[in-house]
N, CA, C and O atoms as a GROMACS GRO file, in nm:
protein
  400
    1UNK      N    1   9.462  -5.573  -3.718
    1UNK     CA    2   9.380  -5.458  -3.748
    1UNK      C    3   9.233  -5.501  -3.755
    1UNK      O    4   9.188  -5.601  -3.810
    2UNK      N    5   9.182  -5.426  -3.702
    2UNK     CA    6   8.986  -5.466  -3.690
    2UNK      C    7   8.951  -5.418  -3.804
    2UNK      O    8   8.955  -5.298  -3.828
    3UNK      N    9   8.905  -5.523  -3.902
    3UNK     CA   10   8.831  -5.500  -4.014
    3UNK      C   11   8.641  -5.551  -4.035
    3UNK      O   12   8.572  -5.531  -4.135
    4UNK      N   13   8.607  -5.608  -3.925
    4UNK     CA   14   8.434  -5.624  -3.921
    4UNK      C   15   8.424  -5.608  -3.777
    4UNK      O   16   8.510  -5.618  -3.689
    5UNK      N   17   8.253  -5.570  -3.772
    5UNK     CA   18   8.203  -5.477  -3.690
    5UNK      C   19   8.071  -5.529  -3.674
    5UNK      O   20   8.022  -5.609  -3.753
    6UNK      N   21   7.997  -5.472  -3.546
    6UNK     CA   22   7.876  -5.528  -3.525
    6UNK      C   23   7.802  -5.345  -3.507
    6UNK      O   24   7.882  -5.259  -3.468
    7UNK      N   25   7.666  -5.305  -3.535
    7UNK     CA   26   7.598  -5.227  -3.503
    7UNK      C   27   7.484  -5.228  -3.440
    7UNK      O   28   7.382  -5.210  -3.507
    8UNK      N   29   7.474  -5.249  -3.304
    8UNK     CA   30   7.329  -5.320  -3.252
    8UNK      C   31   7.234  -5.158  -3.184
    8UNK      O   32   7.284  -5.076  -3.107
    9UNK      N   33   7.134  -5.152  -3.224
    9UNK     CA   34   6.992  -5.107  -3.180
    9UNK      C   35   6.974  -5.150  -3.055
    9UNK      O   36   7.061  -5.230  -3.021
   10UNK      N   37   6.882  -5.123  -2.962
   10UNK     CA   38   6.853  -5.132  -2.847
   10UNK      C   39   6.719  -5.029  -2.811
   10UNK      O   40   6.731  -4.919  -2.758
   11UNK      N   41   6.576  -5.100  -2.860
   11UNK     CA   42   6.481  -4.984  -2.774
   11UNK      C   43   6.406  -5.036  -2.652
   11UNK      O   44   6.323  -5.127  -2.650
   12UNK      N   45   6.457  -4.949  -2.532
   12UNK     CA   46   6.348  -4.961  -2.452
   12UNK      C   47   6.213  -4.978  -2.410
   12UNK      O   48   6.136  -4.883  -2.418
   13UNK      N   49   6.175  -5.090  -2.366
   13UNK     CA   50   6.048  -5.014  -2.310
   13UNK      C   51   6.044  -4.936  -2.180
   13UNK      O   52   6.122  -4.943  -2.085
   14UNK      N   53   5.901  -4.836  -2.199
   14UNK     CA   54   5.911  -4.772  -2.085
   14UNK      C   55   5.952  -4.815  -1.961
   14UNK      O   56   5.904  -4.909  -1.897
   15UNK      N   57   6.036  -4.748  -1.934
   15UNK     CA   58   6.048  -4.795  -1.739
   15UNK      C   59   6.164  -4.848  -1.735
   15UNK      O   60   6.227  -4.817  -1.634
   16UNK      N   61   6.236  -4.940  -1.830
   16UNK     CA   62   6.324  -5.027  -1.823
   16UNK      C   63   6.475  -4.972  -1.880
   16UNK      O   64   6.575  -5.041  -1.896
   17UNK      N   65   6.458  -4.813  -1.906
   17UNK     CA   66   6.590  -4.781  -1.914
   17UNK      C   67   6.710  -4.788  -1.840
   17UNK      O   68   6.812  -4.815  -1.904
   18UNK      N   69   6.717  -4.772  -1.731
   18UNK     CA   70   6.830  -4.788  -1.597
   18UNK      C   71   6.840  -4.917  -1.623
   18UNK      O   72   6.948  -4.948  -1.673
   19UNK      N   73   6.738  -5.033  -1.599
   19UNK     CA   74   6.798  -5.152  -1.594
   19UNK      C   75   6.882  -5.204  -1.718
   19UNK      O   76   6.965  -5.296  -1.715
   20UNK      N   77   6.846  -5.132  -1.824
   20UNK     CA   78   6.901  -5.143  -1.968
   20UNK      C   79   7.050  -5.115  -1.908
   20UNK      O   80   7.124  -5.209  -1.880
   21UNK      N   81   7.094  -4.958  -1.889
   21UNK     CA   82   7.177  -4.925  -1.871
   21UNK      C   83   7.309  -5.020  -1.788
   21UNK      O   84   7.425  -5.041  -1.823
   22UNK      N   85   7.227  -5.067  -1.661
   22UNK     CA   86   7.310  -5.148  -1.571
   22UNK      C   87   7.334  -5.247  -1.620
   22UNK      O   88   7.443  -5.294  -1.589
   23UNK      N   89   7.258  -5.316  -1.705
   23UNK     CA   90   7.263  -5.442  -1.798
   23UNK      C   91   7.435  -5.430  -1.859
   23UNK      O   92   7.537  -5.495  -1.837
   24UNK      N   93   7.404  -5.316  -1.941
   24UNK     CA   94   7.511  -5.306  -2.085
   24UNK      C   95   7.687  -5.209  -1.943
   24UNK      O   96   7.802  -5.173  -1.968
   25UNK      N   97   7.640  -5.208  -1.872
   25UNK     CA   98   7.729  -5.159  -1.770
   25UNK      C   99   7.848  -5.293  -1.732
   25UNK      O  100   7.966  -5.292  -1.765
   26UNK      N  101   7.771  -5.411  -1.649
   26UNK     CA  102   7.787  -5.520  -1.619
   26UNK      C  103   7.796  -5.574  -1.749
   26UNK      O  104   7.825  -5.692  -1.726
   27UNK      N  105   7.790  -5.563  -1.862
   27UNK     CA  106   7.850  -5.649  -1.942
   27UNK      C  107   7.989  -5.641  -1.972
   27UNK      O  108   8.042  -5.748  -2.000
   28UNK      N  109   8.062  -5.536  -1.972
   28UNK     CA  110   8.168  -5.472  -2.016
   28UNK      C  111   8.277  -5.613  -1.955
   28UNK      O  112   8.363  -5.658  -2.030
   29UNK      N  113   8.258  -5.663  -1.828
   29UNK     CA  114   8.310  -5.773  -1.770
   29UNK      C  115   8.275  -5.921  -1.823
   29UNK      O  116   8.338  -6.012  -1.770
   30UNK      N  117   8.208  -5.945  -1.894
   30UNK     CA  118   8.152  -6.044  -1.970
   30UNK      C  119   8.260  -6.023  -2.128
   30UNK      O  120   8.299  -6.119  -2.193
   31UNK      N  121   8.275  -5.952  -2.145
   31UNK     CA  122   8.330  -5.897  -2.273
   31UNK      C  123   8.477  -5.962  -2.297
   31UNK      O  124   8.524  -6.042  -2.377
   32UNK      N  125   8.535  -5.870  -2.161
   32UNK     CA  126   8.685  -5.960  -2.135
   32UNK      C  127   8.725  -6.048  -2.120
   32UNK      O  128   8.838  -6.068  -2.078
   33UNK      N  129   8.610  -6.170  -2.163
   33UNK     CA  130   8.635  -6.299  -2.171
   33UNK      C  131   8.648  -6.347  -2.302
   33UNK      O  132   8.647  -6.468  -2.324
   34UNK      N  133   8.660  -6.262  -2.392
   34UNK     CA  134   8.629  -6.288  -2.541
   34UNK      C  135   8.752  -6.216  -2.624
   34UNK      O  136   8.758  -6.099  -2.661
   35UNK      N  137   8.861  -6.337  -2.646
   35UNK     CA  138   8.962  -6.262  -2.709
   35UNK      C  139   8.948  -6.205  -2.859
   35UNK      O  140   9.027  -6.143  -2.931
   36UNK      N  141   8.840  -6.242  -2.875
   36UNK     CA  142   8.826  -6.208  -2.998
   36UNK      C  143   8.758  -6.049  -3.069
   36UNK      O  144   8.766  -5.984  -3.174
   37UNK      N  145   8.710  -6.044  -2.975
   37UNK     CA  146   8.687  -5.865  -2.990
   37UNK      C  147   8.770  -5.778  -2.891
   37UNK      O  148   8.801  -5.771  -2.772
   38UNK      N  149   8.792  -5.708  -3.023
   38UNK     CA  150   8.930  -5.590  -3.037
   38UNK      C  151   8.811  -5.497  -2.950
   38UNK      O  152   8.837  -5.519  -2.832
   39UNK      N  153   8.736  -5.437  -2.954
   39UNK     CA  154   8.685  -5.306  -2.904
   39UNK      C  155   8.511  -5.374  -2.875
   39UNK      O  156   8.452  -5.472  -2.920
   40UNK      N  157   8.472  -5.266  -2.780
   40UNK     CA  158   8.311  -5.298  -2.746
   40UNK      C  159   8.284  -5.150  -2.699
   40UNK      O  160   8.354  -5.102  -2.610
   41UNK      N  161   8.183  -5.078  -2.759
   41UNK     CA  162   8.131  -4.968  -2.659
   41UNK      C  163   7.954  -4.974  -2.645
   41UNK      O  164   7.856  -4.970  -2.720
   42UNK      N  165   7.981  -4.985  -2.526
   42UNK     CA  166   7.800  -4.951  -2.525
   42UNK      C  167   7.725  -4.782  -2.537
   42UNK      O  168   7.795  -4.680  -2.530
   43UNK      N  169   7.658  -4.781  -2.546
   43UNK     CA  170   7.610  -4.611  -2.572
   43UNK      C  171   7.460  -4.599  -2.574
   43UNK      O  172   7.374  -4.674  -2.621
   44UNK      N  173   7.451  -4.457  -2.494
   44UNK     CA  174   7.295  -4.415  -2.491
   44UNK      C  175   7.302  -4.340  -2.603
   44UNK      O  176   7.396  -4.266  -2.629
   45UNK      N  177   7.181  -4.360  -2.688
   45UNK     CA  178   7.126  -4.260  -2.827
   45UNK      C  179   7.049  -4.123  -2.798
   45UNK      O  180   7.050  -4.004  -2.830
   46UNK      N  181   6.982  -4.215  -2.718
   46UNK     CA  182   6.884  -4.115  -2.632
   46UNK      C  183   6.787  -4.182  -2.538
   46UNK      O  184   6.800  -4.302  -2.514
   47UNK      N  185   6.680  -4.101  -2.478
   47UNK     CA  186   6.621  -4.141  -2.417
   47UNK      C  187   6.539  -4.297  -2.379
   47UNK      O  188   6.488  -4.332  -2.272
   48UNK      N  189   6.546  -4.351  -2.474
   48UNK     CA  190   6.470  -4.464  -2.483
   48UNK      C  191   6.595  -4.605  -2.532
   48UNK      O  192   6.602  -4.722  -2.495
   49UNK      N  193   6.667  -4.536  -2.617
   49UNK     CA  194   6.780  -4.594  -2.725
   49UNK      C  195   6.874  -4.626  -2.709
   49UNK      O  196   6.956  -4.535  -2.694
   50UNK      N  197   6.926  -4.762  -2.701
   50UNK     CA  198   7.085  -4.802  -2.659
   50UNK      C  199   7.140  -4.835  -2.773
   50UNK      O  200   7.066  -4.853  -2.869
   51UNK      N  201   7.276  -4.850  -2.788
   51UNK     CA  202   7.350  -4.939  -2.833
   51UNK      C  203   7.477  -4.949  -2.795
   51UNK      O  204   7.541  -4.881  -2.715
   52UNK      N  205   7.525  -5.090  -2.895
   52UNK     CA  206   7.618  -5.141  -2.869
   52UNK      C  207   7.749  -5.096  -3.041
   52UNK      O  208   7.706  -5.048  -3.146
   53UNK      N  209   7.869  -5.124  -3.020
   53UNK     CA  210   7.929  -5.099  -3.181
   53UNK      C  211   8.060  -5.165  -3.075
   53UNK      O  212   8.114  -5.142  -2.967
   54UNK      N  213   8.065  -5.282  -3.212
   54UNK     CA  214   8.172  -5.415  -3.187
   54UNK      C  215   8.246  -5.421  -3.301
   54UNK      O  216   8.202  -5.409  -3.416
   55UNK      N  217   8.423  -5.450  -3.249
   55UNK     CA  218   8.487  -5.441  -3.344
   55UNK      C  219   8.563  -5.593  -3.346
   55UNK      O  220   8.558  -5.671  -3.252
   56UNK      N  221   8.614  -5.611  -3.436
   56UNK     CA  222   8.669  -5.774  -3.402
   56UNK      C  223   8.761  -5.779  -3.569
   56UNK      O  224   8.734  -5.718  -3.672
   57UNK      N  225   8.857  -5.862  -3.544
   57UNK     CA  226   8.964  -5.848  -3.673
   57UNK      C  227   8.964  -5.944  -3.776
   57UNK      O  228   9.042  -5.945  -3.872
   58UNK      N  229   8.872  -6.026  -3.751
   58UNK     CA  230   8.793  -6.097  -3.838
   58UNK      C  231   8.668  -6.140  -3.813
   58UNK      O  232   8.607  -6.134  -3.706
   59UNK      N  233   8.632  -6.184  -3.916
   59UNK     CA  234   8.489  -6.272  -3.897
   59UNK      C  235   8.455  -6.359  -3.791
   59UNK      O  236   8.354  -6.368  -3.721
   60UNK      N  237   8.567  -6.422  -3.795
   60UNK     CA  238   8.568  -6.594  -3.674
   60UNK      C  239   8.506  -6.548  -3.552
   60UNK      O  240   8.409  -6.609  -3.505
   61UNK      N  241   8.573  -6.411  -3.479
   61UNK     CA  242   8.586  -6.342  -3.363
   61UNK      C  243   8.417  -6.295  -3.346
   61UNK      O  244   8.347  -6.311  -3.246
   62UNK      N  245   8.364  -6.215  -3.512
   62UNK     CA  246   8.226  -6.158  -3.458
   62UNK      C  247   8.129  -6.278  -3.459
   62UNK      O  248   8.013  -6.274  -3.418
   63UNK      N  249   8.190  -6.383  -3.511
   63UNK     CA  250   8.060  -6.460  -3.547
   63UNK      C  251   8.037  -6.570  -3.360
   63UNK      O  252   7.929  -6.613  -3.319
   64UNK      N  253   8.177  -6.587  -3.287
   64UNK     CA  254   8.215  -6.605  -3.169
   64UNK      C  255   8.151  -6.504  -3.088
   64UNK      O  256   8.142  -6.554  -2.976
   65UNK      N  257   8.094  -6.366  -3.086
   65UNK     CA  258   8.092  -6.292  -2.999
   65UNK      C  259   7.902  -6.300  -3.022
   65UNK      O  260   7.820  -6.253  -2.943
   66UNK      N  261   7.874  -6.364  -3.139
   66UNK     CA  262   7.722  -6.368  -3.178
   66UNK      C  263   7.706  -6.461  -3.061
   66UNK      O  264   7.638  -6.425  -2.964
   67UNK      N  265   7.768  -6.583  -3.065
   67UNK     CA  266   7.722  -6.666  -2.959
   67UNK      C  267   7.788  -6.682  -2.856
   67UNK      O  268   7.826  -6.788  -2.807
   68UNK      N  269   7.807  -6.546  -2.809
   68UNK     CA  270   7.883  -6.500  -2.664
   68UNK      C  271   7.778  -6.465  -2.535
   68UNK      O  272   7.661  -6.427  -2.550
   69UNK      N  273   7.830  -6.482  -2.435
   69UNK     CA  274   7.756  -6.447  -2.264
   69UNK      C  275   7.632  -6.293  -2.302
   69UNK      O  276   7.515  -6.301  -2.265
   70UNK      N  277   7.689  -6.163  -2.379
   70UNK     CA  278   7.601  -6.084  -2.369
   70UNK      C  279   7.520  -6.124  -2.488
   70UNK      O  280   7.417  -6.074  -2.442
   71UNK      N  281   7.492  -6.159  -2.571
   71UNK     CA  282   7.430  -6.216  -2.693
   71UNK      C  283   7.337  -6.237  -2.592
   71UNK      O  284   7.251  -6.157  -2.556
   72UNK      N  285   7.364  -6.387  -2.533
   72UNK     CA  286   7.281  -6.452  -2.446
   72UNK      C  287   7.171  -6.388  -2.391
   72UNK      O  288   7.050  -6.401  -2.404
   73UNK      N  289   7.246  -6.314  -2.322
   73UNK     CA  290   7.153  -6.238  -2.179
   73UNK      C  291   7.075  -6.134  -2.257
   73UNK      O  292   6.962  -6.107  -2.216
   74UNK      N  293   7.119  -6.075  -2.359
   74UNK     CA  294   7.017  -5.965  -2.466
   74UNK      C  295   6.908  -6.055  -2.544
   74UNK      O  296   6.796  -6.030  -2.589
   75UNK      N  297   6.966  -6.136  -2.542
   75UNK     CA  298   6.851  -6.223  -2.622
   75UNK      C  299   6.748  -6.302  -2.484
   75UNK      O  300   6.636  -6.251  -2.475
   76UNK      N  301   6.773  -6.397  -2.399
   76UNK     CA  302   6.664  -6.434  -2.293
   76UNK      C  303   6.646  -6.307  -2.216
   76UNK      O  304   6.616  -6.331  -2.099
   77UNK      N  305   6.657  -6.154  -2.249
   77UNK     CA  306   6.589  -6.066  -2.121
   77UNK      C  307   6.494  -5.951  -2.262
   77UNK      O  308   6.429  -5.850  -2.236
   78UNK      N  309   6.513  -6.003  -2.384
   78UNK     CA  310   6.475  -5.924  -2.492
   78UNK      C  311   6.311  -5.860  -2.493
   78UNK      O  312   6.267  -5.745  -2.486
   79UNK      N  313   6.247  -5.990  -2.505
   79UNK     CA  314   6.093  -5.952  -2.446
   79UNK      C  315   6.033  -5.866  -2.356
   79UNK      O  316   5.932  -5.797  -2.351
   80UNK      N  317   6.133  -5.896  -2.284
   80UNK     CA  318   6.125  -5.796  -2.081
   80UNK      C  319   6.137  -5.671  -2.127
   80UNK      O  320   6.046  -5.590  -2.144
   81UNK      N  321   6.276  -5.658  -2.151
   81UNK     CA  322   6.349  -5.513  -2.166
   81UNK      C  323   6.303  -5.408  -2.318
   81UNK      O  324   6.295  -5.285  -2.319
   82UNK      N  325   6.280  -5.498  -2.430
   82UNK     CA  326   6.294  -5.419  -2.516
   82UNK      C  327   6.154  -5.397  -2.604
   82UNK      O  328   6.087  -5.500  -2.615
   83UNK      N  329   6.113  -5.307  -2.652
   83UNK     CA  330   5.984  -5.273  -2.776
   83UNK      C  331   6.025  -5.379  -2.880
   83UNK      O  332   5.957  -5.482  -2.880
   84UNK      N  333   6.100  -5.372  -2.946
   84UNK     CA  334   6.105  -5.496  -3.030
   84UNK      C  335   6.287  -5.576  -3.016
   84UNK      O  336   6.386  -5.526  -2.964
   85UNK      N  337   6.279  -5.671  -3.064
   85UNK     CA  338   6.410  -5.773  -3.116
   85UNK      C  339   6.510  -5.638  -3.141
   85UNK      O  340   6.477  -5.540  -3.209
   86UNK      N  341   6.625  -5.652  -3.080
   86UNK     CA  342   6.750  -5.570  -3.118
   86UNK      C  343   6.775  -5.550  -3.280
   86UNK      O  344   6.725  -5.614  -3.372
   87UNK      N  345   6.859  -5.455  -3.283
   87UNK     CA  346   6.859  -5.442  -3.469
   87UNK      C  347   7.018  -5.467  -3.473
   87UNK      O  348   7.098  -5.377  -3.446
   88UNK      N  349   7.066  -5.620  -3.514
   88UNK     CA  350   7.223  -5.605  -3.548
   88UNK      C  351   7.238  -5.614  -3.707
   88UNK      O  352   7.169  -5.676  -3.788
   89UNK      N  353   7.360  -5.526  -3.725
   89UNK     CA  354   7.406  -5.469  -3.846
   89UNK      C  355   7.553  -5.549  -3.834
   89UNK      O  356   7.634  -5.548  -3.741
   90UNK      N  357   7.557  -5.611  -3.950
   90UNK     CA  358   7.714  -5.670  -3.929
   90UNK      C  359   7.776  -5.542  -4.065
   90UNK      O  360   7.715  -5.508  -4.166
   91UNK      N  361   7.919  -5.493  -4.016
   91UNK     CA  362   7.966  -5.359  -4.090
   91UNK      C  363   8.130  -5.375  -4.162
   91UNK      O  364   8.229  -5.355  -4.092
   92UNK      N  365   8.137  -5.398  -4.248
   92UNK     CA  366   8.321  -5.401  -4.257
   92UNK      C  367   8.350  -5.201  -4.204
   92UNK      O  368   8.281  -5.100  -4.214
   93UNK      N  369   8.494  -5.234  -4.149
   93UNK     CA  370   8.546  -5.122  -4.121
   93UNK      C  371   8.655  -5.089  -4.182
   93UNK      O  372   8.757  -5.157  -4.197
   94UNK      N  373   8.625  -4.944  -4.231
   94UNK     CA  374   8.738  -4.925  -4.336
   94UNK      C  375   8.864  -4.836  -4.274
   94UNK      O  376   8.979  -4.827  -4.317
   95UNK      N  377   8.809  -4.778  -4.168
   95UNK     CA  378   8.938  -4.736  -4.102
   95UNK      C  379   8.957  -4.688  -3.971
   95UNK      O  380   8.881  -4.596  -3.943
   96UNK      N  381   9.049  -4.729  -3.866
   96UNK     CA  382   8.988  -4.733  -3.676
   96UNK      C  383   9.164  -4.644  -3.661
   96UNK      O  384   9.264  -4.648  -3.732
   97UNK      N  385   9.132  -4.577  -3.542
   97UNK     CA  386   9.180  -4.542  -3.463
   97UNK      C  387   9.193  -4.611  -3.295
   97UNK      O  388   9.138  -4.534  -3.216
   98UNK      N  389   9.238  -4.708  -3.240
   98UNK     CA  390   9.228  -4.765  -3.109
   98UNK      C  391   9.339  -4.736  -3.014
   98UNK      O  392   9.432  -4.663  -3.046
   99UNK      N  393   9.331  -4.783  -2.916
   99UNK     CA  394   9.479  -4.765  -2.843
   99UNK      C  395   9.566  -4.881  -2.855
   99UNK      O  396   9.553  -4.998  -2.893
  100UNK      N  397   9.649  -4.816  -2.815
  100UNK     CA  398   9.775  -4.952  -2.880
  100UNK      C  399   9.784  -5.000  -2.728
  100UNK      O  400   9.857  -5.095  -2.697
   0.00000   0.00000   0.00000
């Protein structure tokens, strides 16, 4: 059962939304290399605003997915792509619905 969670921010700078988008698109395949997270969704907020919300069934898994392939690439393309440093929220989860 997934009991911690990641909540990441994502602001654009101008211009660089699509590539944002294709970014967090192409990651979804980066992801499936990581047995350790139970769930990943990326998501537009709005216009400018991405994020990410990561689920993982323990700690070991989110603290593994901190220093995972998309970590990476959000962090060396951060300057480029974003108004400021991403905002991660580490979250316990008190209760999920997933597919079996």
């Amino acid at each position: 059962m997934v009991s911690v969670g990641l909540l990441i921010r994502l602001h654009a700078r101008p211009g660089k939304e699509q590539e944002i988008e294709n970014l967090l698109r192409d990651g979804l395949c980066l992801i499936e290399d990581e047995p350790g997270t139970t769930a990943w969704l990326a998501l537009r907020i709005n216009c400018a605003t991405f994020g990410l919300f990561e689920a993982f069934d323990e700690d070991a898994g989110r603290q593994a997915h901190l220093s995972g392939k998309v970590a990476a690439v959000l962090t060396e393309r951060s300057d480029e792509l974003f108004t400021r440093p991403p905002t991660i929220e580490k979250v316990d989860i008190l209760a999920a619905k997933l597919p079996r």
